[in-house]
C-alpha positions, -999 to 999 in steps of 0.1 A, spaced: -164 -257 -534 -150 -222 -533 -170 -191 -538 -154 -160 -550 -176 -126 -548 -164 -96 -564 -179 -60 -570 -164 -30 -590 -167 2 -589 -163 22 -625 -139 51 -625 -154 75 -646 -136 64 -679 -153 35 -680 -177 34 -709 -212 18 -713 -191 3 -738 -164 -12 -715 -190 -21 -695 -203 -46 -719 -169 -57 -725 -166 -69 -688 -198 -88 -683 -196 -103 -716 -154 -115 -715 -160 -124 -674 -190 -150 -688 -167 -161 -717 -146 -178 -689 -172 -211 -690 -158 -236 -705 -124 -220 -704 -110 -219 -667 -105 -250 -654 -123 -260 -618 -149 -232 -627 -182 -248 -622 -201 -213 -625 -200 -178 -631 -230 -155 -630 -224 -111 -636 -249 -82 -638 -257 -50 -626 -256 -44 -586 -292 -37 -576 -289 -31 -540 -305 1 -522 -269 -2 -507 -243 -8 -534 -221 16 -520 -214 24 -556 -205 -7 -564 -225 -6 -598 -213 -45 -612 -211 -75 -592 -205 -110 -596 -202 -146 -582 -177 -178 -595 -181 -214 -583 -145 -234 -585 -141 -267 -574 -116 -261 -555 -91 -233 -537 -63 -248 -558 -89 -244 -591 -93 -210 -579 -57 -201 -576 -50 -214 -608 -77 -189 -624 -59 -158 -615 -25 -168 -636 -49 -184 -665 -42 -164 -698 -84 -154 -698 -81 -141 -666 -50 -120 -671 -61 -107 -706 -93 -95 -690 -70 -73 -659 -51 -62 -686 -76 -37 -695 -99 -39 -670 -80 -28 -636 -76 10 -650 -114 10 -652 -124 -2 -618 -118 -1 -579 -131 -35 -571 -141 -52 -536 -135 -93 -534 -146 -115 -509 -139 -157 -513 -147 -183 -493 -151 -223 -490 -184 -232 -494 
């Protein structure tokens, strides 16, 4: 298994709307990524977030399923028009 974490911080021209957008394209990668066993997104609630205000976890099979997800067409769609909206944090590891 290998676990990648991931926060984001919203630069202010992020919308409620964008917002949205992100959890809802980010959990549209089920199915779709291969070596993605799960993906789970939602609002930071930790006392201390640091301002990171959206947080997630993915499950891949494997490192080599996870390096394939960052070329997948999904994935880069999503940076596309996500990255001018966010200053993120990642952390990955093998499980």
């Amino acid at each position: 298994m290998f676990i990648h974490i991931f926060g984001f911080r919203w630069r202010p021209a992020a919308t409620e709307e964008d917002k949205a957008r992100t959890r809802k394209d980010i959990l549209a990668f089920r199915n779709v990524i291969p070596g993605l066993v799960a993906v789970n997104v939602g609002r930071n609630l930790s006392e201390r977030a640091q301002g990171y205000e959206f947080c997630g976890l993915m499950t891949f099979t494997s490192k080599e399923a996870f390096d394939g997800y960052f070329s997948h067409p999904a994935h880069l769609a999503l940076l596309e028009w996500l990255v001018p909206l966010i200053d993120p944090v990642e952390l990955d590891f093998e499980g």
